[in-house]
PyMOL Python script that loads the backbone (N, CA, C, O; Angstrom):
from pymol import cmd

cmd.read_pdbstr("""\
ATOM      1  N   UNK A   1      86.382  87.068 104.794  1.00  0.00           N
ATOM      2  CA  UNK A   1      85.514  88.127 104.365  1.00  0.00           C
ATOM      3  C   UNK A   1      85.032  88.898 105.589  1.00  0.00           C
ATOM      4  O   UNK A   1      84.889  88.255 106.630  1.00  0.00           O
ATOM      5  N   UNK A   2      84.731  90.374 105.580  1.00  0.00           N
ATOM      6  CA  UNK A   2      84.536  90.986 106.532  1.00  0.00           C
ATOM      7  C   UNK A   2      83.443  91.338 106.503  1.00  0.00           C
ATOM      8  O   UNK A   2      83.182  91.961 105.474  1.00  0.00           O
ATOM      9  N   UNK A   3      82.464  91.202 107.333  1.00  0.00           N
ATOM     10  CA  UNK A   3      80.997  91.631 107.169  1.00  0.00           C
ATOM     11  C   UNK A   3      80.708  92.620 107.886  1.00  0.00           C
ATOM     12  O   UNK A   3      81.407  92.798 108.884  1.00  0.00           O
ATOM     13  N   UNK A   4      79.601  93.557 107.603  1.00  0.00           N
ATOM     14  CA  UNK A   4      79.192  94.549 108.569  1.00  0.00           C
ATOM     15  C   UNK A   4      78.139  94.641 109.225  1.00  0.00           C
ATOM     16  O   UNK A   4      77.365  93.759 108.851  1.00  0.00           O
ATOM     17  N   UNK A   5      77.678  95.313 110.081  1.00  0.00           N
ATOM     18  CA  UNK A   5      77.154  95.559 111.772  1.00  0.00           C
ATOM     19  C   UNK A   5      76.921  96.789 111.399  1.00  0.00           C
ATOM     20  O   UNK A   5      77.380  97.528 110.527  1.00  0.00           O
ATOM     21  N   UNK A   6      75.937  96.898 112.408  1.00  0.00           N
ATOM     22  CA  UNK A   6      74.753  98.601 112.881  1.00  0.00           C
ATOM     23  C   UNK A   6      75.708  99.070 113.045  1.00  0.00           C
ATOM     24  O   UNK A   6      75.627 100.221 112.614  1.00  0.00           O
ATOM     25  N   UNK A   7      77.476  98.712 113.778  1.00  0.00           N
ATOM     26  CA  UNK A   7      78.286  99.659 114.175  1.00  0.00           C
ATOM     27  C   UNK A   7      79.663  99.420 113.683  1.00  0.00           C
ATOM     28  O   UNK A   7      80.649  99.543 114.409  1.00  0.00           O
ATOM     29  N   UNK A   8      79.723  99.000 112.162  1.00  0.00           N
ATOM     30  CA  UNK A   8      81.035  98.744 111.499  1.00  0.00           C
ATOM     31  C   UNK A   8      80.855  97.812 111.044  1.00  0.00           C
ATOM     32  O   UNK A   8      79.839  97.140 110.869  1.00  0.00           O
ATOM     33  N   UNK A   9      82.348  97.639 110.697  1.00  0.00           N
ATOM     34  CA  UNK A   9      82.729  96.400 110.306  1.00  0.00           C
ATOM     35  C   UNK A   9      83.017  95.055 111.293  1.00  0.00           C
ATOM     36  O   UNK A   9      83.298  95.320 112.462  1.00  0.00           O
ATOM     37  N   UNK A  10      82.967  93.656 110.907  1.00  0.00           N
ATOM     38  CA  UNK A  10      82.520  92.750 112.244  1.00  0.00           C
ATOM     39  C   UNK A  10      83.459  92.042 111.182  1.00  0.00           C
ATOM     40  O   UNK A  10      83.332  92.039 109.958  1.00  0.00           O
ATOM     41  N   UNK A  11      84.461  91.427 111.984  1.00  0.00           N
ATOM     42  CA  UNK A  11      85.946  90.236 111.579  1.00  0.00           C
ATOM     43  C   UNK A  11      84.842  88.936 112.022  1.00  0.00           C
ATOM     44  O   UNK A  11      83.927  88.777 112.830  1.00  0.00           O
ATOM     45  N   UNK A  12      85.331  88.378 111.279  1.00  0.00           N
ATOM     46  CA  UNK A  12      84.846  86.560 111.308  1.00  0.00           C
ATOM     47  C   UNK A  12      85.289  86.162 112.717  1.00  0.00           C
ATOM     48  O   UNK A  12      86.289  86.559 113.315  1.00  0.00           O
ATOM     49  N   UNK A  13      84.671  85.595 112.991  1.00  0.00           N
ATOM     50  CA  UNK A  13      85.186  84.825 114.689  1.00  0.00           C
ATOM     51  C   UNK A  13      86.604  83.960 114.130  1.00  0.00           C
ATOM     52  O   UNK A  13      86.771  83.381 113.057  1.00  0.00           O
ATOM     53  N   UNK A  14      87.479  84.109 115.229  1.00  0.00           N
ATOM     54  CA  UNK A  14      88.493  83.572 115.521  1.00  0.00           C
ATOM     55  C   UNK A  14      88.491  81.905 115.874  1.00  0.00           C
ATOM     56  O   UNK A  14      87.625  81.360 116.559  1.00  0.00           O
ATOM     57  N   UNK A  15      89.591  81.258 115.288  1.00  0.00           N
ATOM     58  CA  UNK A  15      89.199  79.463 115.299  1.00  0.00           C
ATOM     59  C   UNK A  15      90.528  79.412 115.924  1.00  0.00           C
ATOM     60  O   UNK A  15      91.532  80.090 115.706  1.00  0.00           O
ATOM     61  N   UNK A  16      90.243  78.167 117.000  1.00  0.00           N
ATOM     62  CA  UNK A  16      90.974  77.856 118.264  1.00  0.00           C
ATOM     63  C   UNK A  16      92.333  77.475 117.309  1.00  0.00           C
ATOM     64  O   UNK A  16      91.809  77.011 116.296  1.00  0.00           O
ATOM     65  N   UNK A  17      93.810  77.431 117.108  1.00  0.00           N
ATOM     66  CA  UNK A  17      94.823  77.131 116.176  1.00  0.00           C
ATOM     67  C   UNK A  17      94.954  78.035 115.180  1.00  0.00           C
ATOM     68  O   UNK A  17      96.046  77.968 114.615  1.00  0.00           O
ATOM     69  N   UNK A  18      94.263  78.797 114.805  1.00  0.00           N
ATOM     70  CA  UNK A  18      94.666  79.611 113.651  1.00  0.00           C
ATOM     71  C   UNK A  18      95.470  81.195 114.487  1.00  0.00           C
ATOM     72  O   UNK A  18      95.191  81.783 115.532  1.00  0.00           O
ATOM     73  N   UNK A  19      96.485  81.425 113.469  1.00  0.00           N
ATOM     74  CA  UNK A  19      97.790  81.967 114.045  1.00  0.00           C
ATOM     75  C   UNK A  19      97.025  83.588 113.726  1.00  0.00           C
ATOM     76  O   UNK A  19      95.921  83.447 113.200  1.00  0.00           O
ATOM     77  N   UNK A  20      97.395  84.934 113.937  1.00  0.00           N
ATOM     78  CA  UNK A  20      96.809  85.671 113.569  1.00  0.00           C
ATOM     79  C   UNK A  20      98.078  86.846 113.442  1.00  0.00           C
ATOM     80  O   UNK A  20      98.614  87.376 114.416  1.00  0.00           O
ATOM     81  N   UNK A  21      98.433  87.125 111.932  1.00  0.00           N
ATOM     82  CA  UNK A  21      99.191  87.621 111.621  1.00  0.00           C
ATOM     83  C   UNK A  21      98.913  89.209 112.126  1.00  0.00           C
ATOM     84  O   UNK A  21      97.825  89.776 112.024  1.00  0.00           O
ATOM     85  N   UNK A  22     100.674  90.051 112.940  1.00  0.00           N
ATOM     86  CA  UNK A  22     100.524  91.109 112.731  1.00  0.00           C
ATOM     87  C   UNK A  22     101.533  91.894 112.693  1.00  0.00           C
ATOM     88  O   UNK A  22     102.597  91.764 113.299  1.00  0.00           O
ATOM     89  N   UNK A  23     101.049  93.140 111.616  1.00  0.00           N
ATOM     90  CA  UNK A  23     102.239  93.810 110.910  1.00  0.00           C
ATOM     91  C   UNK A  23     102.228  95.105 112.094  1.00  0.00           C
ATOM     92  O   UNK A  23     101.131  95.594 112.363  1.00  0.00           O
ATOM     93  N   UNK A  24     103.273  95.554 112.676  1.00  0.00           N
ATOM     94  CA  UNK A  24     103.779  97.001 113.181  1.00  0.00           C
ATOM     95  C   UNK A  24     104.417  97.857 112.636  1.00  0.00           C
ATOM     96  O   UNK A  24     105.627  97.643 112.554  1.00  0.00           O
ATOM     97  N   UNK A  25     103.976  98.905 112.162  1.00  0.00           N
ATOM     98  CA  UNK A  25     104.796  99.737 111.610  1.00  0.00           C
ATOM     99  C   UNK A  25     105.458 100.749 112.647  1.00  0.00           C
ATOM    100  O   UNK A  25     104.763 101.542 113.283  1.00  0.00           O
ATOM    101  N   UNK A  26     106.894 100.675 112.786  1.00  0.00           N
ATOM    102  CA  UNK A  26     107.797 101.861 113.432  1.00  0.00           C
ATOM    103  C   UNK A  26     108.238 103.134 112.509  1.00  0.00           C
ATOM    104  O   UNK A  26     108.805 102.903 111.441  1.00  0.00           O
ATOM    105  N   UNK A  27     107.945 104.650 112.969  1.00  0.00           N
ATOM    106  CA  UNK A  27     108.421 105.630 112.730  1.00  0.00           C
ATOM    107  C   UNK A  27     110.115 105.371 112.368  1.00  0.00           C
ATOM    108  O   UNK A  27     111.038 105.060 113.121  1.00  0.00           O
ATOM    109  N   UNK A  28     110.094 105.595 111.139  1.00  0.00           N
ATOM    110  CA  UNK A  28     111.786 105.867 110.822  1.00  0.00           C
ATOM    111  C   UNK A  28     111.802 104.787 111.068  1.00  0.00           C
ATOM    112  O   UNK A  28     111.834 104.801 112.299  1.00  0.00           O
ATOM    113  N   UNK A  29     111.804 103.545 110.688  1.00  0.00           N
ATOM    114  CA  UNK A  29     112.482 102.422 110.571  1.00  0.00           C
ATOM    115  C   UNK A  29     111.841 101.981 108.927  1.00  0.00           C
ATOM    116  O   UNK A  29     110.787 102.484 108.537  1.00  0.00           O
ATOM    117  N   UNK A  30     112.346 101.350 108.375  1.00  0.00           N
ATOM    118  CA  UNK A  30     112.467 100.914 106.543  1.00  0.00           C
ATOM    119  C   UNK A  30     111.750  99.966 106.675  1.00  0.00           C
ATOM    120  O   UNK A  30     111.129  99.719 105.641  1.00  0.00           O
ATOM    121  N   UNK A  31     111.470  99.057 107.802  1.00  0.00           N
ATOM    122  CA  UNK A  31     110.686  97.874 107.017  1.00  0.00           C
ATOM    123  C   UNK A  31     109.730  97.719 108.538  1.00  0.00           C
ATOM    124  O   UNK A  31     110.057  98.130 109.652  1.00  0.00           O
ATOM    125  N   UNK A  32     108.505  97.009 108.153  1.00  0.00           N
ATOM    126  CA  UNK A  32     107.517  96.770 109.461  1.00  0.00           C
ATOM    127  C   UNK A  32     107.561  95.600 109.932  1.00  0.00           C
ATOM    128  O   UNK A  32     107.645  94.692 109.104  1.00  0.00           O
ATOM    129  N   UNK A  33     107.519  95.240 111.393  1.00  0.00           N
ATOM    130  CA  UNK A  33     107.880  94.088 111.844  1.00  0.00           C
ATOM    131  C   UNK A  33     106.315  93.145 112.021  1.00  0.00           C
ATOM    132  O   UNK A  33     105.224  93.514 112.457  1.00  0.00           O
ATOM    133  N   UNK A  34     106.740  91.893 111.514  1.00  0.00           N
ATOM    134  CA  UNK A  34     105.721  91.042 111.496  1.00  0.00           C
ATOM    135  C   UNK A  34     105.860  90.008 112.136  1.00  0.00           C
ATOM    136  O   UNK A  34     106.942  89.420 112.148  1.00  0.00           O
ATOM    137  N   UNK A  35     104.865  89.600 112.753  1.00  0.00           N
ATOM    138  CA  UNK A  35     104.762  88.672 113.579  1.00  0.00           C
ATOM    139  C   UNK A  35     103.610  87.473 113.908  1.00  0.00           C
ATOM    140  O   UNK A  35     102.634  87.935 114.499  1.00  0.00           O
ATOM    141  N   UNK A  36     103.568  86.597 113.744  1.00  0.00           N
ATOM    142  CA  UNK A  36     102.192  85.602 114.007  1.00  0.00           C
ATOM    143  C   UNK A  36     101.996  85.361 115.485  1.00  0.00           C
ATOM    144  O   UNK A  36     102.879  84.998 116.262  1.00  0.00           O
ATOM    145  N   UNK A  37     100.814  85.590 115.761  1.00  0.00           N
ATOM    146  CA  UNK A  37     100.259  85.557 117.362  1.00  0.00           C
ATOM    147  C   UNK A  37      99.297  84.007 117.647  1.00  0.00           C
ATOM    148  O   UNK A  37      98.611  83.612 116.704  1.00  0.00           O
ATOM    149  N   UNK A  38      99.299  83.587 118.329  1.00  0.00           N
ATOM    150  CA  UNK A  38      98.580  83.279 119.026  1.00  0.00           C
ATOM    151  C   UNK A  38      97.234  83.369 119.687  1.00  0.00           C
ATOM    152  O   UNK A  38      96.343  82.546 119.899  1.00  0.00           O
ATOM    153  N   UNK A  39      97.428  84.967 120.004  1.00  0.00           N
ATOM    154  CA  UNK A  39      96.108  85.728 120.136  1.00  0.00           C
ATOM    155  C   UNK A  39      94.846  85.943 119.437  1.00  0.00           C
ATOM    156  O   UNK A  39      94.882  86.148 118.224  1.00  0.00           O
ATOM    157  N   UNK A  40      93.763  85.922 120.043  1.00  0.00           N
ATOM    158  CA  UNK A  40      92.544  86.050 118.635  1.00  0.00           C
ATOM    159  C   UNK A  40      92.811  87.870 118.405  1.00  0.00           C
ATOM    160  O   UNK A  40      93.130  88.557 119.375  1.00  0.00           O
ATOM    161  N   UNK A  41      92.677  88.324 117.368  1.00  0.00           N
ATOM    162  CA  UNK A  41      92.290  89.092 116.817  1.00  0.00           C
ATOM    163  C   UNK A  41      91.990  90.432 117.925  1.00  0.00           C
ATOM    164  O   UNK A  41      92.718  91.377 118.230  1.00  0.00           O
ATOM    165  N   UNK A  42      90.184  89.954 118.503  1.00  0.00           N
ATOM    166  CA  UNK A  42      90.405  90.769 120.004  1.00  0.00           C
ATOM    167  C   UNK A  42      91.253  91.401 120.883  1.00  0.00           C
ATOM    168  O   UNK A  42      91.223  92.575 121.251  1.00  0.00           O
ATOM    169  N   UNK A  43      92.314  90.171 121.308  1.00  0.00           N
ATOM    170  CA  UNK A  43      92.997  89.989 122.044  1.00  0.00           C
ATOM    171  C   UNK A  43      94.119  91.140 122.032  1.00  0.00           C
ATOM    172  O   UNK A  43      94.373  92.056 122.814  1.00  0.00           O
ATOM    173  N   UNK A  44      94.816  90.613 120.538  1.00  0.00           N
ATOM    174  CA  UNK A  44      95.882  91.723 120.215  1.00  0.00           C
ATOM    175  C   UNK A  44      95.241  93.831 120.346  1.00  0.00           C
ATOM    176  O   UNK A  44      95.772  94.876 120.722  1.00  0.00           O
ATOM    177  N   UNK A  45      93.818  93.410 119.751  1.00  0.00           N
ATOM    178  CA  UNK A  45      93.440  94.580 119.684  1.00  0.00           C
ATOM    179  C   UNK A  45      93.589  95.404 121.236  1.00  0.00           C
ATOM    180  O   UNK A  45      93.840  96.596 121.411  1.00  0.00           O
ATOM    181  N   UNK A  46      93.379  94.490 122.123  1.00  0.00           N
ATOM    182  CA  UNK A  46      93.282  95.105 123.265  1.00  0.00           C
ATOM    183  C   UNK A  46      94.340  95.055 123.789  1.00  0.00           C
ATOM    184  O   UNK A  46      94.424  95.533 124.920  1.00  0.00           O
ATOM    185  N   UNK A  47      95.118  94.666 123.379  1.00  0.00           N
ATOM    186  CA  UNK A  47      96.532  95.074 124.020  1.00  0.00           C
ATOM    187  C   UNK A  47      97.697  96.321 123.285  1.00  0.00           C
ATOM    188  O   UNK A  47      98.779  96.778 123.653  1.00  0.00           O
ATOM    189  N   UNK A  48      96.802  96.543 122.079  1.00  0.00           N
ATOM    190  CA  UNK A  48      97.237  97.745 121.465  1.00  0.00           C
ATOM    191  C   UNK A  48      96.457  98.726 122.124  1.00  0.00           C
ATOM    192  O   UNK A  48      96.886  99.816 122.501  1.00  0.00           O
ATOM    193  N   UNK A  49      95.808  98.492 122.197  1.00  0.00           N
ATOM    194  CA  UNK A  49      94.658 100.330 123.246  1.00  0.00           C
ATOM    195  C   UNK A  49      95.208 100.139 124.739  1.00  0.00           C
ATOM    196  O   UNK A  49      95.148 101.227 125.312  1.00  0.00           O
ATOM    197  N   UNK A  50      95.733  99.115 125.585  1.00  0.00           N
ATOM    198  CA  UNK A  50      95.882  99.631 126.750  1.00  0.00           C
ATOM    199  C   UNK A  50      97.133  99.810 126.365  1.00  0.00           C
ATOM    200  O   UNK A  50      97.731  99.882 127.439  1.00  0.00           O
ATOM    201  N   UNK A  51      98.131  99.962 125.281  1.00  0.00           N
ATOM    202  CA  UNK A  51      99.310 100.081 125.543  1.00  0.00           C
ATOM    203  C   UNK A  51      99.215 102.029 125.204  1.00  0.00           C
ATOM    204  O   UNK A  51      99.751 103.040 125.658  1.00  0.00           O
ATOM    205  N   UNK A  52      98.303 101.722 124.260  1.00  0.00           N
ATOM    206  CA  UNK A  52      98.164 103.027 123.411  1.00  0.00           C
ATOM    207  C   UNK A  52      97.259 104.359 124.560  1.00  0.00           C
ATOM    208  O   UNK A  52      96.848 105.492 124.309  1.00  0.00           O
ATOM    209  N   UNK A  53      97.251 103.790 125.419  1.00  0.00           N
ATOM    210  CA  UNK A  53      96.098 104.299 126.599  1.00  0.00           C
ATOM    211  C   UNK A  53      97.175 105.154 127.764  1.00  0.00           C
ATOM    212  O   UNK A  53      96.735 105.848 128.681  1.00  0.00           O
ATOM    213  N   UNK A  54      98.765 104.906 127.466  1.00  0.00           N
ATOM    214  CA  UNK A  54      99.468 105.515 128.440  1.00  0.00           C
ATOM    215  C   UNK A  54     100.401 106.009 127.220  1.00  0.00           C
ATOM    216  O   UNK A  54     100.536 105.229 126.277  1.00  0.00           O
ATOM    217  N   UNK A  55     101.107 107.360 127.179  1.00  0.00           N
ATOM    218  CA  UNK A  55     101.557 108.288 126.617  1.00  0.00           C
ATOM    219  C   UNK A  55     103.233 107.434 126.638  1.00  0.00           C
ATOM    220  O   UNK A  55     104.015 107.444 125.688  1.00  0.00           O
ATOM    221  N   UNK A  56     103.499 106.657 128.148  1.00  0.00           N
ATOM    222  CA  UNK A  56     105.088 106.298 127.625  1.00  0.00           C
ATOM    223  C   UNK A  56     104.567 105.015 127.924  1.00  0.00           C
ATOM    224  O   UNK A  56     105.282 104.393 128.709  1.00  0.00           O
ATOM    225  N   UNK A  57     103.357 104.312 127.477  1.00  0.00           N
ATOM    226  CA  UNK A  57     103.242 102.788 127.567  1.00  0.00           C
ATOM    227  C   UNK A  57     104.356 102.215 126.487  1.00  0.00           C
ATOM    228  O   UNK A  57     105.245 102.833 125.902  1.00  0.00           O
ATOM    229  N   UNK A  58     103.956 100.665 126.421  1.00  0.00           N
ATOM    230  CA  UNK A  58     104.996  99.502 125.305  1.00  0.00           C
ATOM    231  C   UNK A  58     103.922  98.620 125.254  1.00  0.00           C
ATOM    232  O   UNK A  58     103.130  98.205 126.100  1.00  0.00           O
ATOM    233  N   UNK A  59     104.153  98.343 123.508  1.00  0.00           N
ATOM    234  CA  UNK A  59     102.948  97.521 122.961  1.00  0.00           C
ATOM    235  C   UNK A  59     104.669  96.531 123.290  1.00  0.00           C
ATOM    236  O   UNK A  59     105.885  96.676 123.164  1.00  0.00           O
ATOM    237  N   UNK A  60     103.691  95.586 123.745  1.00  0.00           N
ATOM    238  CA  UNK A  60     104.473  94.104 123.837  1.00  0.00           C
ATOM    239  C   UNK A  60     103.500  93.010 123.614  1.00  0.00           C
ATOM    240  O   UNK A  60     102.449  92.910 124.247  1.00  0.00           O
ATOM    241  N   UNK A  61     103.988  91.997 122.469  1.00  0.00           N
ATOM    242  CA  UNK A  61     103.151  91.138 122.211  1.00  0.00           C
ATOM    243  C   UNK A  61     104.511  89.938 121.714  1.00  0.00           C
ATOM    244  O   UNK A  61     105.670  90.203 121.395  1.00  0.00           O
ATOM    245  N   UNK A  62     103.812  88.573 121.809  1.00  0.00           N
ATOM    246  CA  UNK A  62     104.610  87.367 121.901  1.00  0.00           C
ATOM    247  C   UNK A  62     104.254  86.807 120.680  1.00  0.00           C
ATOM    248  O   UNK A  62     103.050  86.757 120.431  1.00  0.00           O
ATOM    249  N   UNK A  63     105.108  86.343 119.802  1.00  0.00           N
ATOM    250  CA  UNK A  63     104.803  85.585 119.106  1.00  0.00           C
ATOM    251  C   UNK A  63     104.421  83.995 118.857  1.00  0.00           C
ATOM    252  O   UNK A  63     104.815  83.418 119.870  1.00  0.00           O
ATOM    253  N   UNK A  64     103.917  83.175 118.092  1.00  0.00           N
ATOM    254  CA  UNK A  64     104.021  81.823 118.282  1.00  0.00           C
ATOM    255  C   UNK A  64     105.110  81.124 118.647  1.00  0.00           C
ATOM    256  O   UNK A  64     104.867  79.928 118.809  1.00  0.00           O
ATOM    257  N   UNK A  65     106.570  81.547 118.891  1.00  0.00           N
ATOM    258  CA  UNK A  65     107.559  80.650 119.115  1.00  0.00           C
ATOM    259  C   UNK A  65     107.864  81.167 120.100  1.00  0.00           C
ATOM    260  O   UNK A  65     109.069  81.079 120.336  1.00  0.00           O
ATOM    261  N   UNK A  66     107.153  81.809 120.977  1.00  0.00           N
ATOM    262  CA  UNK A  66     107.771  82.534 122.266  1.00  0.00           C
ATOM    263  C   UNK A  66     108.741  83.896 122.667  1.00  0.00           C
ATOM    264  O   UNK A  66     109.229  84.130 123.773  1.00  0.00           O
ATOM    265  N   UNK A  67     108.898  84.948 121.065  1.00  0.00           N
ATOM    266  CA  UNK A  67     109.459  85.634 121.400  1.00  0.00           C
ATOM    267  C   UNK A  67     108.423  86.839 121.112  1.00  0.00           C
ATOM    268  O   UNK A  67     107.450  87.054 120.388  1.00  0.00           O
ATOM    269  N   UNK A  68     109.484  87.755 122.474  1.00  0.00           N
ATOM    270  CA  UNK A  68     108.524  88.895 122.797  1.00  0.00           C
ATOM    271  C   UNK A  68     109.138  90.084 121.991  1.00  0.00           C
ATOM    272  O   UNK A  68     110.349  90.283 121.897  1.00  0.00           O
ATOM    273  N   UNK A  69     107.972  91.002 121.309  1.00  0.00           N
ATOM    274  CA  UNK A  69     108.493  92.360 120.457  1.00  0.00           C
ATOM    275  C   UNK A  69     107.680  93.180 121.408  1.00  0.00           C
ATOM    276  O   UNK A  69     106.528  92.922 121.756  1.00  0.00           O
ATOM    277  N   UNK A  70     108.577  94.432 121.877  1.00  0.00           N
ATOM    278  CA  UNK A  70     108.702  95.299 122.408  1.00  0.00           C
ATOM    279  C   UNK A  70     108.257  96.998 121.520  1.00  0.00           C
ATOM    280  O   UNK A  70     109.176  97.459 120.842  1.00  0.00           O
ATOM    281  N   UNK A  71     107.409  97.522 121.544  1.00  0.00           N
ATOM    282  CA  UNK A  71     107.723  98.810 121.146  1.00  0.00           C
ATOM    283  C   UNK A  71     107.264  99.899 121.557  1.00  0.00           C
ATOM    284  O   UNK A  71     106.050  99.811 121.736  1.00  0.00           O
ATOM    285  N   UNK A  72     107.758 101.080 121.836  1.00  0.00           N
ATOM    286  CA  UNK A  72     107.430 102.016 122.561  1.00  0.00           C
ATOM    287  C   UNK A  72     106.081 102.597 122.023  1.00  0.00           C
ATOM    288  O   UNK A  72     106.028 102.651 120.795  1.00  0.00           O
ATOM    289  N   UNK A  73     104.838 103.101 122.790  1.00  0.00           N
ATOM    290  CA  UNK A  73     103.956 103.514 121.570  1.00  0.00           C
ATOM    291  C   UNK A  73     104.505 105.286 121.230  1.00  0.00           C
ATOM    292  O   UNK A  73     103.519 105.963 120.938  1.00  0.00           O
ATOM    293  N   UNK A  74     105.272 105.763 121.222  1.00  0.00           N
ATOM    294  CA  UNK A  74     105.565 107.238 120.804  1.00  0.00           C
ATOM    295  C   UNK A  74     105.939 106.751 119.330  1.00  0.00           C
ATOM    296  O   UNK A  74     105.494 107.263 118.303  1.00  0.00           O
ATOM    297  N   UNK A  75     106.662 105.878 119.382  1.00  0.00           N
ATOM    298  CA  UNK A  75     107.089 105.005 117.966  1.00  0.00           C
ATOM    299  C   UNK A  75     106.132 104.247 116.966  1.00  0.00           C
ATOM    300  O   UNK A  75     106.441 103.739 115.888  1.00  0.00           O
ATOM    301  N   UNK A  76     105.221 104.279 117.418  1.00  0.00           N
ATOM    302  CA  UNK A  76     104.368 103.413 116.593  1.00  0.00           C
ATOM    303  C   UNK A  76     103.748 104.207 115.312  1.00  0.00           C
ATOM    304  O   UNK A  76     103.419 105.344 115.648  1.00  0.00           O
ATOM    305  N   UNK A  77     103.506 103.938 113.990  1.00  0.00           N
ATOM    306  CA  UNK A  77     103.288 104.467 113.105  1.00  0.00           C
ATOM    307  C   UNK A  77     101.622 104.011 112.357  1.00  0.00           C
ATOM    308  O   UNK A  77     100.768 104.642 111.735  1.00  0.00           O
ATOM    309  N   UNK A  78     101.795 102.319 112.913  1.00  0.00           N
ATOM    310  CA  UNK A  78     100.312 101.464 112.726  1.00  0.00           C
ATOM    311  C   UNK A  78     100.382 100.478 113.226  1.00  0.00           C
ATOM    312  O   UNK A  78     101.533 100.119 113.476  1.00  0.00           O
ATOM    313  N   UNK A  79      99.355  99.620 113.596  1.00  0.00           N
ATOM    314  CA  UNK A  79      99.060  98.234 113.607  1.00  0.00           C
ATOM    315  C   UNK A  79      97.949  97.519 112.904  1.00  0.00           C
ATOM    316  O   UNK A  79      96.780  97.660 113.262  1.00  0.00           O
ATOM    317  N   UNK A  80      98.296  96.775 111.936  1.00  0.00           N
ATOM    318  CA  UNK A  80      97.616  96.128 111.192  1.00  0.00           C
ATOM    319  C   UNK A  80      97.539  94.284 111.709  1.00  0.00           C
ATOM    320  O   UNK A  80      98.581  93.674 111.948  1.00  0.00           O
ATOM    321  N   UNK A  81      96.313  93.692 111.799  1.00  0.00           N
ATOM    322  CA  UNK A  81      96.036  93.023 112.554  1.00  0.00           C
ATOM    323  C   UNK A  81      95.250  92.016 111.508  1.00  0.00           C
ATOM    324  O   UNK A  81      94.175  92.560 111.253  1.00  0.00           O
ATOM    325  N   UNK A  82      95.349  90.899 110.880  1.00  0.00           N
ATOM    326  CA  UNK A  82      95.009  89.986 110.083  1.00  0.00           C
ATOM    327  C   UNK A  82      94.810  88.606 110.533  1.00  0.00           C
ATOM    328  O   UNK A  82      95.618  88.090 111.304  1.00  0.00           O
ATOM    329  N   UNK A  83      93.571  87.847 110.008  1.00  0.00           N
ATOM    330  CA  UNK A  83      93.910  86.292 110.117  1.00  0.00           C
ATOM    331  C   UNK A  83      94.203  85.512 109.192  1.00  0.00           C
ATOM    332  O   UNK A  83      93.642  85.525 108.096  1.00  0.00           O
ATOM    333  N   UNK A  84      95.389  84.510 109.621  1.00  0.00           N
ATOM    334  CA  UNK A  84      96.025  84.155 108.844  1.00  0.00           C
ATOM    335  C   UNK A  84      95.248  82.774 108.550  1.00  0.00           C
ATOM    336  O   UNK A  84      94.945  81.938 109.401  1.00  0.00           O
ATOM    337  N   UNK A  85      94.986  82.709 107.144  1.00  0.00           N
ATOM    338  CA  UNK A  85      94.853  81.396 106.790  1.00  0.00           C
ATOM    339  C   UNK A  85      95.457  80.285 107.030  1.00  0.00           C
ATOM    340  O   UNK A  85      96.654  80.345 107.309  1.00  0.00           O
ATOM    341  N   UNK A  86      94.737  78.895 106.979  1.00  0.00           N
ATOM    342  CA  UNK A  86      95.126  77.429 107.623  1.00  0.00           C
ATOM    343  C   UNK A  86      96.054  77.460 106.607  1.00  0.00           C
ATOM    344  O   UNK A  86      95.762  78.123 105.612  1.00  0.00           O
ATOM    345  N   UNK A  87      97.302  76.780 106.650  1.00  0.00           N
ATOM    346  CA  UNK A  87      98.670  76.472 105.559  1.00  0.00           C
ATOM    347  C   UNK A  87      98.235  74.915 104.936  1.00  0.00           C
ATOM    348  O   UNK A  87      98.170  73.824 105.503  1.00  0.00           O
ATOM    349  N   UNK A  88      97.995  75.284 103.650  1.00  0.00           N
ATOM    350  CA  UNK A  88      97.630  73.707 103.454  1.00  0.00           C
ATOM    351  C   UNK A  88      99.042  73.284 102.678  1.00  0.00           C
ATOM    352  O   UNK A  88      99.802  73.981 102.006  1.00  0.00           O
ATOM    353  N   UNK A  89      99.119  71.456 103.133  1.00  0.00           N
ATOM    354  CA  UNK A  89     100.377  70.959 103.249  1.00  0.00           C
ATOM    355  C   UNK A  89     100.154  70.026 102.359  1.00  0.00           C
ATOM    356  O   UNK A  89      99.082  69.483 102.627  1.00  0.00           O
ATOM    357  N   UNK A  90     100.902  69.347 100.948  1.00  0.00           N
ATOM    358  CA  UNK A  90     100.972  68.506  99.873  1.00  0.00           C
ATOM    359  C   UNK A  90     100.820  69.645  99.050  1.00  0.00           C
ATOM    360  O   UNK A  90     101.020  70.859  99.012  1.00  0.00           O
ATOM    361  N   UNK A  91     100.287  68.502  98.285  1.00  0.00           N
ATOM    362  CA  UNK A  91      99.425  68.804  96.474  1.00  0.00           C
ATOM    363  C   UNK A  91      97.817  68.683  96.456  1.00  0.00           C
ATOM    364  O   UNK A  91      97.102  68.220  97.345  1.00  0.00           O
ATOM    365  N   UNK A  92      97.503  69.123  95.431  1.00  0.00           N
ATOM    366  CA  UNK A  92      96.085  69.009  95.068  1.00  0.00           C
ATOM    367  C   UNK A  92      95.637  68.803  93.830  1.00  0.00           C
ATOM    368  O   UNK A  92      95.782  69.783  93.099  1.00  0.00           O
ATOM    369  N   UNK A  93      95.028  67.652  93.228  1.00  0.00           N
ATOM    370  CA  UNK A  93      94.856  68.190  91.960  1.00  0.00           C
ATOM    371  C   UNK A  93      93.469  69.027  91.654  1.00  0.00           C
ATOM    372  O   UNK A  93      92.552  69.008  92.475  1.00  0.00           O
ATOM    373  N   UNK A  94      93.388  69.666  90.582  1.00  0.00           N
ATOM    374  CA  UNK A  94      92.523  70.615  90.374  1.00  0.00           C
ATOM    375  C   UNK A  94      91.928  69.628  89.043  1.00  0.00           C
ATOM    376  O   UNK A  94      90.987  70.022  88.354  1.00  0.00           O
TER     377      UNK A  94
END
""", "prot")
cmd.dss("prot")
cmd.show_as("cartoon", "prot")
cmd.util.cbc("prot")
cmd.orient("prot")
């Protein structure tokens, strides 16, 4: 749930293991690339503004298994930035 602040909206604090899903959308490409980070929330954010901070910068960010996505920011269309819920593992009864 997202709560709000004198100056927006305020994301739940980030928990040490939880993966933090994020979607990129590329200009002219059909589908958006997704990726689970590592990074808190913050983190990614700020590496989208200094990428977004130079006219021929590259958002580059790593995913949990170690691979790196590359994209030019002239190309970038969005970044959507989510936390991903804990994966719960079995059954449950209700």
């Amino acid at each position: 749930m997202i709560q709000h602040g004198p100056s927006g909206p305020v994301a739940p604090p980030h928990r040490e293991g939880e993966n933090v899903e994020v979607k990129i959308g590329v200009q002219f490409a059909p589908r958006e690339l997704t990726l689970e980070s590592t990074l808190s929330p913050d983190e990614v954010e700020q590496s989208v503004a200094r990428a977004l901070s130079d006219d021929n910068g590259v958002l580059s960010l790593v995913d949990e298994k170690g691979r790196r996505v590359m994209v030019p920011v002239s190309k970038l269309a969005y970044v959507e930035i989510a936390e991903q819920a804990q994966r719960q593992v079995g059954f449950t009864a209700r």
